[in-house]
MDTraj code that builds the backbone (N, CA, C; nanometers):
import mdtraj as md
import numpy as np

residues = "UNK UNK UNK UNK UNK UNK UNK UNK UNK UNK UNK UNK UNK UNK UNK UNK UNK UNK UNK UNK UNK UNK UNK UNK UNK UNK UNK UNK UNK UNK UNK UNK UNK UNK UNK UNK UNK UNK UNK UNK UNK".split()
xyz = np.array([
    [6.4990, 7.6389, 4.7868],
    [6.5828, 7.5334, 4.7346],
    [6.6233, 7.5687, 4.5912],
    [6.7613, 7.5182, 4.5222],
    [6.8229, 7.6263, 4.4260],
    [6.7561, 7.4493, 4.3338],
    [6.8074, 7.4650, 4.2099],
    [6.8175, 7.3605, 4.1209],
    [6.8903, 7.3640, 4.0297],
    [6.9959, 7.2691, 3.9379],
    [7.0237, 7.3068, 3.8092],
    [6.9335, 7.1774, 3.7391],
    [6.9482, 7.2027, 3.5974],
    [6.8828, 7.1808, 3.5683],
    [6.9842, 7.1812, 3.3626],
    [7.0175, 7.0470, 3.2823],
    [7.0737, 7.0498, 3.1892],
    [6.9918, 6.9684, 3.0688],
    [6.9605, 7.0402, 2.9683],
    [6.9634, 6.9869, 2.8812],
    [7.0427, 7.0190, 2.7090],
    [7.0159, 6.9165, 2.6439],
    [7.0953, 6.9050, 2.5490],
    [7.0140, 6.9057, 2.4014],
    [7.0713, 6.9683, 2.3158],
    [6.9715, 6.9620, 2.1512],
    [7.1178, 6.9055, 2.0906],
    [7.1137, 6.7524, 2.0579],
    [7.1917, 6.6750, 1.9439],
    [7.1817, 6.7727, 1.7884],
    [7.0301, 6.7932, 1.7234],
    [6.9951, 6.9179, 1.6117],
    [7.1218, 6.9863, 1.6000],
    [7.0863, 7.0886, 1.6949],
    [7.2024, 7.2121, 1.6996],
    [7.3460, 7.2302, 1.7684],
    [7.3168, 7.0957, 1.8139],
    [7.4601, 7.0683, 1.8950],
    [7.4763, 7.1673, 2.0549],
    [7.3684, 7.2093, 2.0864],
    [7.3813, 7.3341, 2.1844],
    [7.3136, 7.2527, 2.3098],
    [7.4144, 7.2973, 2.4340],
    [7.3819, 7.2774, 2.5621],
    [7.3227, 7.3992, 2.6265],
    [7.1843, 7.3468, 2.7267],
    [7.0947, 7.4732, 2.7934],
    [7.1866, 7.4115, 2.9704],
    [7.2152, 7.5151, 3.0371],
    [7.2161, 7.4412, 3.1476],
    [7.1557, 7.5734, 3.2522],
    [7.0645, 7.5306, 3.3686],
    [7.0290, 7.6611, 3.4237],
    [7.0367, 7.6217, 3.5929],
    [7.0837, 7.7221, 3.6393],
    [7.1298, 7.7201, 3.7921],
    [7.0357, 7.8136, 3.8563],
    [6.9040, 7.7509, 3.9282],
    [6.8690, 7.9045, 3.9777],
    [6.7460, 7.8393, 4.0893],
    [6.6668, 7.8903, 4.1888],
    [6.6051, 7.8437, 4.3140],
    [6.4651, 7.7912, 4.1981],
    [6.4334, 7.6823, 4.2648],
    [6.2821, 7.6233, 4.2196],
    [6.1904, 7.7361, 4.1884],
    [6.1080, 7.7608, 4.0626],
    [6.0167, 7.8255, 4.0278],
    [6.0531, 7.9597, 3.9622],
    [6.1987, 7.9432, 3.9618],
    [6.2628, 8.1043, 3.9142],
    [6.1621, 8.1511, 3.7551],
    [6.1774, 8.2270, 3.7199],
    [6.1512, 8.2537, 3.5961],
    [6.2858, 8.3789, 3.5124],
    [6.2725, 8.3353, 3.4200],
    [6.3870, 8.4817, 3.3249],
    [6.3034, 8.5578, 3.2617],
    [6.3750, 8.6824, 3.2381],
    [6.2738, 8.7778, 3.1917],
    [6.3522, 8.8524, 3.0551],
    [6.4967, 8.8336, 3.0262],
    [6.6018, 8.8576, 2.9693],
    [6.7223, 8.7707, 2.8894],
    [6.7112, 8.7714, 2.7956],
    [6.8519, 8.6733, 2.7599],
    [6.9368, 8.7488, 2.6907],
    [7.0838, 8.7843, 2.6778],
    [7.1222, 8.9084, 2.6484],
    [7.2404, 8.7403, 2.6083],
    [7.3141, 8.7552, 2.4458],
    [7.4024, 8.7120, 2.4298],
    [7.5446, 8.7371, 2.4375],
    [7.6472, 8.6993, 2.5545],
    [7.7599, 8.7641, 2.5969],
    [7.8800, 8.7680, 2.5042],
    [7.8642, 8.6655, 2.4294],
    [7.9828, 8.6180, 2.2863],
    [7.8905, 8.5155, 2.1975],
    [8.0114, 8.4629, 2.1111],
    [7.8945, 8.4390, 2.0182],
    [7.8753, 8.2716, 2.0483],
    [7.7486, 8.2809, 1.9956],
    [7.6841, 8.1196, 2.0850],
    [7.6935, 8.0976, 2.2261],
    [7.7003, 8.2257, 2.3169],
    [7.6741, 8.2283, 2.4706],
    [7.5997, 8.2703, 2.5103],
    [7.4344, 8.2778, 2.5448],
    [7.3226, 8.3437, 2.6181],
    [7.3353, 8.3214, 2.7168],
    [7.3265, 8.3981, 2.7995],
    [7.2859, 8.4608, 2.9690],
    [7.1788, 8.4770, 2.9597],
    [7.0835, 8.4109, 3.1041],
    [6.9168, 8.4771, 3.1278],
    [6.9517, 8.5307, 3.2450],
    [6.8509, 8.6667, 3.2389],
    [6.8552, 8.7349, 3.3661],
    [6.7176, 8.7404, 3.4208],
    [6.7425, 8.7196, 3.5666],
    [6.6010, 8.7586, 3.6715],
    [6.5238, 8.8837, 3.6373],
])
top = md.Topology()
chain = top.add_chain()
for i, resn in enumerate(residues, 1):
    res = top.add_residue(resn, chain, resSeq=i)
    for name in ("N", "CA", "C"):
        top.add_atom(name, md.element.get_by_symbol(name[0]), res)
traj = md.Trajectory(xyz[None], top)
């Protein structure tokens, strides 16, 4: 079963939002532009 999953920091003004099957874990966050992180499996 997949999940997303959003939260929000008012602080920094920055949205987390994550799309991925129950229990996933990341092992990688590589920033694609600026103020955009990607996590990778």
């Amino acid at each position: 079963m997949s999940e997303a999953k959003a939260t929000y920091d008012p602080e920094a003004d920055a949205i987390s939002i994550r799309f991925a099957p129950t229990g996933a874990t990341y092992a990688e966050r590589e920033e694609v532009a600026p103020g955009v992180v990607l996590d990778d499996e």
